[in-house]
Short mmCIF file of the C-alpha atoms (twelve columns), coordinates in Angstrom:
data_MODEL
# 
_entry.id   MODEL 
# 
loop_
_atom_site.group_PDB 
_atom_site.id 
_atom_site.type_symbol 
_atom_site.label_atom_id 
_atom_site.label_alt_id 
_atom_site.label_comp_id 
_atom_site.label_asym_id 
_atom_site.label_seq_id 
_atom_site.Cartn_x 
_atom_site.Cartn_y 
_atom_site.Cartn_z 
_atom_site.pdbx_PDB_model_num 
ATOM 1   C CA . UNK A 1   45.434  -34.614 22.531  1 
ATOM 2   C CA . UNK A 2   44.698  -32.199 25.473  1 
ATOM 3   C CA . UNK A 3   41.448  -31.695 27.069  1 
ATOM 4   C CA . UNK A 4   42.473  -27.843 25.710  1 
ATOM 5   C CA . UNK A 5   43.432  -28.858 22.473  1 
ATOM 6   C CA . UNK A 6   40.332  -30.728 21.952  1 
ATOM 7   C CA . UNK A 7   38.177  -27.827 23.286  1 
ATOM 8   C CA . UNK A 8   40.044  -25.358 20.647  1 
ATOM 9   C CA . UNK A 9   39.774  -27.927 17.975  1 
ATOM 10  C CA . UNK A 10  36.309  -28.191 18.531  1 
ATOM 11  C CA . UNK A 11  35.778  -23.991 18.586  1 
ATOM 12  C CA . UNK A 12  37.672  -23.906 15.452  1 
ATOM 13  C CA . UNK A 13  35.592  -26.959 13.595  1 
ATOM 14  C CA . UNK A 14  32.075  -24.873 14.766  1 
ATOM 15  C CA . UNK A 15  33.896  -21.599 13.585  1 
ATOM 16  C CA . UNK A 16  34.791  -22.807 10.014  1 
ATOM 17  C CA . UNK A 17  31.348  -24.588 9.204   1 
ATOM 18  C CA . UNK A 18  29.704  -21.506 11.011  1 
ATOM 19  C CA . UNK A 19  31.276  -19.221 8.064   1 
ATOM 20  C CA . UNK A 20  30.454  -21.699 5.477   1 
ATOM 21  C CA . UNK A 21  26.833  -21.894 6.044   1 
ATOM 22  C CA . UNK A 22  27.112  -17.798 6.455   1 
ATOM 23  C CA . UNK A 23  28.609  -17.922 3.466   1 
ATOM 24  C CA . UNK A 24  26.617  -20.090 1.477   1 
ATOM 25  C CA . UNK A 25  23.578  -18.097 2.592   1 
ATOM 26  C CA . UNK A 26  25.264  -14.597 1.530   1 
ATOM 27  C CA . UNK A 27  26.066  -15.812 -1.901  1 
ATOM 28  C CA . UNK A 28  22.719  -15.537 -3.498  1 
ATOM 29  C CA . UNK A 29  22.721  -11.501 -2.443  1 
ATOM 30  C CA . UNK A 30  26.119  -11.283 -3.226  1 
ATOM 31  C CA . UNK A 31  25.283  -13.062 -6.767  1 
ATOM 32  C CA . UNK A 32  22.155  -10.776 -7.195  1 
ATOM 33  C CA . UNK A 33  24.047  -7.544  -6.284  1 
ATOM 34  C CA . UNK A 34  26.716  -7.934  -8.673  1 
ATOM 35  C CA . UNK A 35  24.741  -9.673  -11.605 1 
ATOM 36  C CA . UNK A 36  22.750  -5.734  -11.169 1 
ATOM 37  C CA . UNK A 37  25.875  -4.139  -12.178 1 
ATOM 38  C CA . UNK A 38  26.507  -6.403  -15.449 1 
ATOM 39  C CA . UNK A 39  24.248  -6.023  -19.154 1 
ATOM 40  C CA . UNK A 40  21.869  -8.420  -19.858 1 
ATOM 41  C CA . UNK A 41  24.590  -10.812 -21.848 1 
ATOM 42  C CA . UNK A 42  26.823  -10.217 -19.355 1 
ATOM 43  C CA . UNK A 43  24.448  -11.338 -17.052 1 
ATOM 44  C CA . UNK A 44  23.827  -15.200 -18.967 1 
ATOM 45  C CA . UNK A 45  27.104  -16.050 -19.989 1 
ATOM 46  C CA . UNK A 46  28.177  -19.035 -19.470 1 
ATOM 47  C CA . UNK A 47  30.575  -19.489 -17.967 1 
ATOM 48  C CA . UNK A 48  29.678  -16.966 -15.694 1 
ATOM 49  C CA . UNK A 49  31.366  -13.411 -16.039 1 
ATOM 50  C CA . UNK A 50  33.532  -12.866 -12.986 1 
ATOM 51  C CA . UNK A 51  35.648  -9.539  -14.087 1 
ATOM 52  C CA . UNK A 52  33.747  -6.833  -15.987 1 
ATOM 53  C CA . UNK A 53  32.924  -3.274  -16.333 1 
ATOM 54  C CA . UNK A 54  30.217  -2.323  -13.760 1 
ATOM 55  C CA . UNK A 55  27.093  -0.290  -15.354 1 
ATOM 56  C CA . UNK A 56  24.543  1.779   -13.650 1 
ATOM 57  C CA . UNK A 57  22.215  1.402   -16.789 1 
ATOM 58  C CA . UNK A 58  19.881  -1.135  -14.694 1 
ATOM 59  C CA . UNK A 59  19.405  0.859   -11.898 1 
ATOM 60  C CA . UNK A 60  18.127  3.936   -14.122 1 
ATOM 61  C CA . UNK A 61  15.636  1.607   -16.117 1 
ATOM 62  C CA . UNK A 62  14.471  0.339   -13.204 1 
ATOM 63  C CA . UNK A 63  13.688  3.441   -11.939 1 
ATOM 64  C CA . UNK A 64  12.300  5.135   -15.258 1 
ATOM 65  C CA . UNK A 65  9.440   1.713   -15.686 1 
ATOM 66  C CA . UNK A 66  8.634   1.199   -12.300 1 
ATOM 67  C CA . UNK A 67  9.135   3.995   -10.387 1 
ATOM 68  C CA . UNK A 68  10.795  2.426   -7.318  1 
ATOM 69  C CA . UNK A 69  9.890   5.247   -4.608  1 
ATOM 70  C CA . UNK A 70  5.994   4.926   -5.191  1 
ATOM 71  C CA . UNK A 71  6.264   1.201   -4.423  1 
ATOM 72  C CA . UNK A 72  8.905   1.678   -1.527  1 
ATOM 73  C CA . UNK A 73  6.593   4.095   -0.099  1 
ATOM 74  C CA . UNK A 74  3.627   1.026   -0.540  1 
ATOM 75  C CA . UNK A 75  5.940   -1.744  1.312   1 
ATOM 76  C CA . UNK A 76  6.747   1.014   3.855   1 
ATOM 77  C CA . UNK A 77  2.865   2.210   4.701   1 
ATOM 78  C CA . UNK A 78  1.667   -1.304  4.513   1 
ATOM 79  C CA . UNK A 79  4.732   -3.014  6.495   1 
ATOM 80  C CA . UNK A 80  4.674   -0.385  9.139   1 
ATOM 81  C CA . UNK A 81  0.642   -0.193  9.247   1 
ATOM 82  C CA . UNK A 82  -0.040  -4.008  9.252   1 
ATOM 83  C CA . UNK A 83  2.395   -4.300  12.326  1 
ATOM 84  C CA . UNK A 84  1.246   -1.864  14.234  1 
ATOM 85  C CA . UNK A 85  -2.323  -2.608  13.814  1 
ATOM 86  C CA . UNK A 86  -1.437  -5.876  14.433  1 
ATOM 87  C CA . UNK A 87  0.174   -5.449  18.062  1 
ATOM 88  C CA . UNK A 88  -2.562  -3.391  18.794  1 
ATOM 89  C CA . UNK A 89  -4.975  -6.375  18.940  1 
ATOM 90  C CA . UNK A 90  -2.016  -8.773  19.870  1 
ATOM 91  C CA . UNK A 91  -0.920  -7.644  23.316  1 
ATOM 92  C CA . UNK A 92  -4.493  -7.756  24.989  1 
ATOM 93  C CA . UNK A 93  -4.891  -11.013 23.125  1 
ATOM 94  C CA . UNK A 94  -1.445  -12.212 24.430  1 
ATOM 95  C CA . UNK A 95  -2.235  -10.964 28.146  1 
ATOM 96  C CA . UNK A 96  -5.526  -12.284 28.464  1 
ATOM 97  C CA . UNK A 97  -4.262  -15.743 27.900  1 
ATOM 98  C CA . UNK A 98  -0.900  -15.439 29.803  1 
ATOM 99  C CA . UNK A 99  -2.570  -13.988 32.597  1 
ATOM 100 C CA . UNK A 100 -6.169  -14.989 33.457  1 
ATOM 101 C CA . UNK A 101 -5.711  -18.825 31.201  1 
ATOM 102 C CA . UNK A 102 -8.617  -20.939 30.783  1 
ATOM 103 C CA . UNK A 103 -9.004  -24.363 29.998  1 
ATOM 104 C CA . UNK A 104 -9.375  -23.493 26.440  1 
ATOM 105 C CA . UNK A 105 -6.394  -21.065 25.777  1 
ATOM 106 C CA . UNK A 106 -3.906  -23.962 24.547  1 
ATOM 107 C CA . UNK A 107 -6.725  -24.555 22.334  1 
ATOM 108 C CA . UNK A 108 -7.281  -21.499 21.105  1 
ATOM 109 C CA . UNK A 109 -3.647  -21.062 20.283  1 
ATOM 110 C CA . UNK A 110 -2.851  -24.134 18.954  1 
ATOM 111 C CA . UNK A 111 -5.894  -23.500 16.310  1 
ATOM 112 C CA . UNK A 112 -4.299  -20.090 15.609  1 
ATOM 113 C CA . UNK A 113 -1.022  -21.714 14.657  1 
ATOM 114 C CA . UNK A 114 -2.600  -24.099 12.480  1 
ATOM 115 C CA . UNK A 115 -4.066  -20.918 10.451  1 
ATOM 116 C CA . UNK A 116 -0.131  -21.011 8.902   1 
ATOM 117 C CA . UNK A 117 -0.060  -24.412 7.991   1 
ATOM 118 C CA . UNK A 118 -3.105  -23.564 5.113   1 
ATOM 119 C CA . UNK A 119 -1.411  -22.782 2.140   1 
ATOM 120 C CA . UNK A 120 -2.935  -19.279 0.958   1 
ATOM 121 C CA . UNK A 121 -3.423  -20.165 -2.262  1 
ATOM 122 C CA . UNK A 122 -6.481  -22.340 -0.138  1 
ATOM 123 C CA . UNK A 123 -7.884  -18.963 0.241   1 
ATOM 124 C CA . UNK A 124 -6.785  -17.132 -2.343  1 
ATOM 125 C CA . UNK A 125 -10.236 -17.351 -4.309  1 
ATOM 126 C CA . UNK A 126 -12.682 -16.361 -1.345  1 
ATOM 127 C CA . UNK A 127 -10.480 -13.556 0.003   1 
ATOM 128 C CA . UNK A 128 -10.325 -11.979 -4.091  1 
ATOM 129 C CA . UNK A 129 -14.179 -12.207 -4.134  1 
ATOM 130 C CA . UNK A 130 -14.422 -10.468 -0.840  1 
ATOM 131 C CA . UNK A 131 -11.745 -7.579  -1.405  1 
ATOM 132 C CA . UNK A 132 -13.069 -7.146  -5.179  1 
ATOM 133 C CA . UNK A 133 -16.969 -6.760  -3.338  1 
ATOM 134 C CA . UNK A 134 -15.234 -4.440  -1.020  1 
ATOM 135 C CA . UNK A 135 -13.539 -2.249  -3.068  1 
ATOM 136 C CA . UNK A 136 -10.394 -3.286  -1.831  1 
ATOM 137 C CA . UNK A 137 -8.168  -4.781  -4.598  1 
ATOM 138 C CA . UNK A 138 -5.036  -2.941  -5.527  1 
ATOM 139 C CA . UNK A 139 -5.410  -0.507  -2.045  1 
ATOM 140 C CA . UNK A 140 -2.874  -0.076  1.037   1 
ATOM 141 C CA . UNK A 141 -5.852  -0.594  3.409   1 
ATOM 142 C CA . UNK A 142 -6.111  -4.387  1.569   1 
ATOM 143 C CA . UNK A 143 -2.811  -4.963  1.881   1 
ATOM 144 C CA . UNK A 144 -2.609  -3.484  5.521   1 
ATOM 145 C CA . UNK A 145 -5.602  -5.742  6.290   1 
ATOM 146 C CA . UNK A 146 -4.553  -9.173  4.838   1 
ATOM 147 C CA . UNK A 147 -0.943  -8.933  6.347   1 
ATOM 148 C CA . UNK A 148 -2.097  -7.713  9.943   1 
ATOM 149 C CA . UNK A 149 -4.151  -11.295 9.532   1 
ATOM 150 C CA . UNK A 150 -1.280  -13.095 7.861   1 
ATOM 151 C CA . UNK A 151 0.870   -12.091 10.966  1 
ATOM 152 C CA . UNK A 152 -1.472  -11.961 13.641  1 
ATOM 153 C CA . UNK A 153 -0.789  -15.471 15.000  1 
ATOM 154 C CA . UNK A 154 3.214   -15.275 15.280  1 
ATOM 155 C CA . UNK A 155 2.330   -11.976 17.250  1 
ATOM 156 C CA . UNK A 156 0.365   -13.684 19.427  1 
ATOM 157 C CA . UNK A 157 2.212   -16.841 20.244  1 
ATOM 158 C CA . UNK A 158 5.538   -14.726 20.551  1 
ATOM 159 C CA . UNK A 159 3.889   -11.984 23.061  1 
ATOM 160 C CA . UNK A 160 2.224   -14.741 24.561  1 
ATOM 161 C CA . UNK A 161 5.905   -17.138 25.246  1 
ATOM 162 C CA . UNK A 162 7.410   -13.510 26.488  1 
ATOM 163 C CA . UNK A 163 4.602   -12.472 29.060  1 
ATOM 164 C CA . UNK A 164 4.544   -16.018 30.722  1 
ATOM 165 C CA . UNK A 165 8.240   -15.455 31.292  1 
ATOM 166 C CA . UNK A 166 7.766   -12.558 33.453  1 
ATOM 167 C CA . UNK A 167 8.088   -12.596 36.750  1 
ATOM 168 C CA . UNK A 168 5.033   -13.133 38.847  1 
ATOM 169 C CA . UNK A 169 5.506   -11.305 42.046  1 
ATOM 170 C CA . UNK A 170 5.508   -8.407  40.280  1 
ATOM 171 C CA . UNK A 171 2.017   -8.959  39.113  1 
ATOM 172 C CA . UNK A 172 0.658   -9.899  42.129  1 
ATOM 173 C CA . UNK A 173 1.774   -6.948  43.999  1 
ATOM 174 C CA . UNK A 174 0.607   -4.602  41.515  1 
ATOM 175 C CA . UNK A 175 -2.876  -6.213  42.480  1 
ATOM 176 C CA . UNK A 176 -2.830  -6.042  46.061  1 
ATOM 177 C CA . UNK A 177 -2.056  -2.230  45.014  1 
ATOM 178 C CA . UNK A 178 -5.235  -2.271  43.423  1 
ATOM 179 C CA . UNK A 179 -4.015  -2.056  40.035  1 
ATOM 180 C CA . UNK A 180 -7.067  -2.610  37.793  1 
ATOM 181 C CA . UNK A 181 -6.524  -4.809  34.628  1 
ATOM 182 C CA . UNK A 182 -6.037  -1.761  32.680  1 
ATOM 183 C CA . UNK A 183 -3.455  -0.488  35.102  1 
ATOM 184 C CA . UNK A 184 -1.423  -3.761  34.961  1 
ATOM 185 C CA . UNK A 185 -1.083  -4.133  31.318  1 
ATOM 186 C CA . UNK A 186 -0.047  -0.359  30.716  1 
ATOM 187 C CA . UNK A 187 1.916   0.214   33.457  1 
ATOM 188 C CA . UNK A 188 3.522   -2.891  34.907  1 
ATOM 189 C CA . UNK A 189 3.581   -5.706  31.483  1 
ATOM 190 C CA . UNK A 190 4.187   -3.109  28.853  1 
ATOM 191 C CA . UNK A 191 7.149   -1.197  30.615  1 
ATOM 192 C CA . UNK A 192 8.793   -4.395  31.103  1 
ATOM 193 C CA . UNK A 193 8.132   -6.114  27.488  1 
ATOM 194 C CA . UNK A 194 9.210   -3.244  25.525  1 
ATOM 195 C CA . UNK A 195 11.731  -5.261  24.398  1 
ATOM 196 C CA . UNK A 196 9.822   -8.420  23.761  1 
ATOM 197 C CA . UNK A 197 7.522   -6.143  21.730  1 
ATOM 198 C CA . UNK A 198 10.119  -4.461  19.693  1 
ATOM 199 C CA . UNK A 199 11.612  -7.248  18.648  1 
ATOM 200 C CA . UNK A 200 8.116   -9.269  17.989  1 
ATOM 201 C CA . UNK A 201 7.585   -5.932  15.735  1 
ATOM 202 C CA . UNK A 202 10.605  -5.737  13.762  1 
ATOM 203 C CA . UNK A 203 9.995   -9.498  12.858  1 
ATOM 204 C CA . UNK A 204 6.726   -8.453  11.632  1 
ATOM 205 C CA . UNK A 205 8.057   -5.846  9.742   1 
ATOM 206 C CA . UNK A 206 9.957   -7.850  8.084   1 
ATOM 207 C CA . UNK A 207 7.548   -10.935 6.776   1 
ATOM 208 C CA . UNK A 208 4.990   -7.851  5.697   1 
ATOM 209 C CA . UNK A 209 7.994   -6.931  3.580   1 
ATOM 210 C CA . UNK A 210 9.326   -9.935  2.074   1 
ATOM 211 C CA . UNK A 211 5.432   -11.151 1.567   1 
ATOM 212 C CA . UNK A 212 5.099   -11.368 -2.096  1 
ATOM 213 C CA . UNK A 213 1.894   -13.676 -3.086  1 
ATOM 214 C CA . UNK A 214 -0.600  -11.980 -1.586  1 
ATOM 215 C CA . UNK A 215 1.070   -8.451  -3.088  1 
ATOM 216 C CA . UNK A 216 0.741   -10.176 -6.495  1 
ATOM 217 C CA . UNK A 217 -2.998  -11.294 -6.495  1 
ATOM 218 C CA . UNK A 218 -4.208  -8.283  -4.829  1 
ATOM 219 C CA . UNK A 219 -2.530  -5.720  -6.585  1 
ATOM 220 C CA . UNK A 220 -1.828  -3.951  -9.533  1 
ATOM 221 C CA . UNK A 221 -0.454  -0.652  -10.020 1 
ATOM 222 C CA . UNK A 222 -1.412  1.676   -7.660  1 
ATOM 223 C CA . UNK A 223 -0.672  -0.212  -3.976  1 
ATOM 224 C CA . UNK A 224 1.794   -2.628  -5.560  1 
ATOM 225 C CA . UNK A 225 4.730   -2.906  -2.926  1 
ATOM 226 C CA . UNK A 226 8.235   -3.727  -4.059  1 
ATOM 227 C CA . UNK A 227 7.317   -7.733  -4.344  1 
ATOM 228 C CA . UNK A 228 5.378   -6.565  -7.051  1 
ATOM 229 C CA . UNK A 229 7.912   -4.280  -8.947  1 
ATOM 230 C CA . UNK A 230 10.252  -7.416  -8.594  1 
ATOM 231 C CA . UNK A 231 7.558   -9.910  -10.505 1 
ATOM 232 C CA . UNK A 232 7.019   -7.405  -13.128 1 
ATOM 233 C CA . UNK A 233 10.433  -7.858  -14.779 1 
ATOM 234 C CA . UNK A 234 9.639   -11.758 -15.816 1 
ATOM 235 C CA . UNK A 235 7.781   -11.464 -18.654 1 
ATOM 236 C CA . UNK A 236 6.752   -13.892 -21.857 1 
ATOM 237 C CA . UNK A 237 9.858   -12.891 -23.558 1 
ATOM 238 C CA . UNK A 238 11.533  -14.291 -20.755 1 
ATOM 239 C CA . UNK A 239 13.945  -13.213 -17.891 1 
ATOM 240 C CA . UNK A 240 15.565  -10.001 -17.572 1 
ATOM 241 C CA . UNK A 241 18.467  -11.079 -15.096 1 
ATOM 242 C CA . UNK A 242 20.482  -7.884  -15.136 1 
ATOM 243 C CA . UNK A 243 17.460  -5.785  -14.395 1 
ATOM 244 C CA . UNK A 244 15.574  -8.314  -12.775 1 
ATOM 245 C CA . UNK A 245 18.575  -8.171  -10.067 1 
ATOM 246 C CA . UNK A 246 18.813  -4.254  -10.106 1 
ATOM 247 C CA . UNK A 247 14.979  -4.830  -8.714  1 
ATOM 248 C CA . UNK A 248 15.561  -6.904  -6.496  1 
ATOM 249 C CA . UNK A 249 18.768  -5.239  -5.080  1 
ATOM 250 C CA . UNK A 250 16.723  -1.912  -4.748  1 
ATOM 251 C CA . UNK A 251 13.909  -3.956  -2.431  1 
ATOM 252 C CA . UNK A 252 16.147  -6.203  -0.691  1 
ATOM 253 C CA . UNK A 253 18.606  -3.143  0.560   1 
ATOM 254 C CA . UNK A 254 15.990  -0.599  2.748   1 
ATOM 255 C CA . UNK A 255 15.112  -3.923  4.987   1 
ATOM 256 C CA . UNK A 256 18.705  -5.899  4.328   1 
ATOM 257 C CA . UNK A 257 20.186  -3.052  6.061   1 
ATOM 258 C CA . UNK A 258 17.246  -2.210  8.711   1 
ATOM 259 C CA . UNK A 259 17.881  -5.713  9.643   1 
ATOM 260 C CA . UNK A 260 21.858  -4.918  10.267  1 
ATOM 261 C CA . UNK A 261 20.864  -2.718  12.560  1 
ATOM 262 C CA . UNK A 262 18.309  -4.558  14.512  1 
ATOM 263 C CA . UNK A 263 20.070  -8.008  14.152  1 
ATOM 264 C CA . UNK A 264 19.883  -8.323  18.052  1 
ATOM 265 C CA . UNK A 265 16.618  -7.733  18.613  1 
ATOM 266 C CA . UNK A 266 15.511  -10.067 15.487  1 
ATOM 267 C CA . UNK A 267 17.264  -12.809 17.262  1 
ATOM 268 C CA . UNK A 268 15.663  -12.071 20.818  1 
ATOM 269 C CA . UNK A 269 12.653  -12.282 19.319  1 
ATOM 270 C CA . UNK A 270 13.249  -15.435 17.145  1 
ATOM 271 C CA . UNK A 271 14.439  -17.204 19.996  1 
ATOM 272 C CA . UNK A 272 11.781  -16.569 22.664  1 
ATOM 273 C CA . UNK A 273 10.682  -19.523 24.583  1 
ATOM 274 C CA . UNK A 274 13.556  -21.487 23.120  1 
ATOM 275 C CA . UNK A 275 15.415  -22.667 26.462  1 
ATOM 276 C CA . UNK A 276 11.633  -23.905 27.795  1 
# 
């Protein structure tokens, strides 16, 4: 065999396990989006039912008992609101260490890190007594609270691998300039980590989505996102699957398919600091 022969046989091994883990990873949404389309037997036979008559019964239920827009319009407030808050606080944070480090900033961010390693059912109990003190169970400004925390460190770290990256020079002759601080950070880091902080954002955006345990403990009716409208259709009579994956479907599509669209920068940001 060729030194080109082994080259294309070793692009075409990569390609086909490459599809099969894509495809293996698809097949649980696939599974979900056509088990929404079956009835509830339909949906437990066994074996399962490959060829049937789709029904848009599901969908309609779904939206009669849960009312799907109020709790899109929670995931979107407190996704959106928790991020933005949330890069508010983490690009001064990020520049003050990346830029004027002391001995203590690996420190400090190692100790942020290990904030995600606590499981939050650690916490669970304290943080209900506070928000229930506070007047904050089942409210946006809860949620918008506990997931700017939740995703504060990522922020951080990721802002923090992106702004070391940047060149220097640039830096220092904003300063002989007399660039202040202030002047640096708006007008010489931002401009050129837009897309470091786009992508750390639509990350963000994402996990405040997809978060579902604190949604469930610290919710009820009212600021319940669509985590919560997904939990509600297991029940003591057991599991819905039809509707249960008409739910799901209807939360999993809005960021399923602003994910699509963003794929590139999702990666960027996923992958910062990864050739280091």
């Amino acid at each position: 065999m060729t030194l080109n022969q082994q080259r294309k046989f070793k692009t075409l091994i990569i390609g086909f396990f490459s599809w099969l883990v894509a495809c293996l990873l698809f097949f649980p949404i696939f599974w979900m989006f056509i088990t929404s389309f079956k009835t509830e037997l339909q949906a437990i036979s066994i074996p399962p039912t490959l060829f049937f008559e789709p029904t848009l019964d599901n969908f309609s239920i779904v939206q009669e008992r849960s009312d799907y827009l109020k709790h899109a319009m929670n995931s979107v407030v407190t996704s959106f609101g928790a991020t933005i808050i949330a890069l508010i606080i983490g690009v001064p944070a990020a520049y003050s260490m990346a830029f004027s480090p002391t001995k203590r900033t690996k420190d400090i961010l190692l100790w942020m890190l290990s904030t995600k390693m606590l499981p939050a059912v650690g916490v669970l109990v304290p943080i209900y007594i506070l928000f229930r003190d506070n007047g904050l169970l089942d409210s946006r400004i809860g949620l918008v609270i506990i997931f700017t925390l939740m995703n504060l460190p990522i922020i951080i770290w990721m802002l923090f691998s992106y702004f070391k990256d940047l060149p220097k020079e640039i830096l220092e002759a904003a300063r002989m300039d007399g660039a202040t601080p202030w002047d640096e950070m708006m007008k010489v880091v931002l401009p050129l980590s837009i897309g470091g902080i786009s992508s750390t954002g639509l990350l963000s955006i994402v996990l405040c989505w997809n978060e579902a345990f604190w949604s469930l403990n610290l919710t009820a009716s009212e600021a319940a996102p669509l985590t919560a409208m997904i939990a509600s259709y297991s029940s003591p009579e057991g599991l819905f699957w039809a509707k249960l994956s008409a739910a799901s479907t209807l939360a999993c599509a809005p960021i399923v398919i602003f994910g699509w669209f963003c794929q590139k920068q999702l990666v960027q940001g996923l992958t910062f600091g990864a050739v280091k």
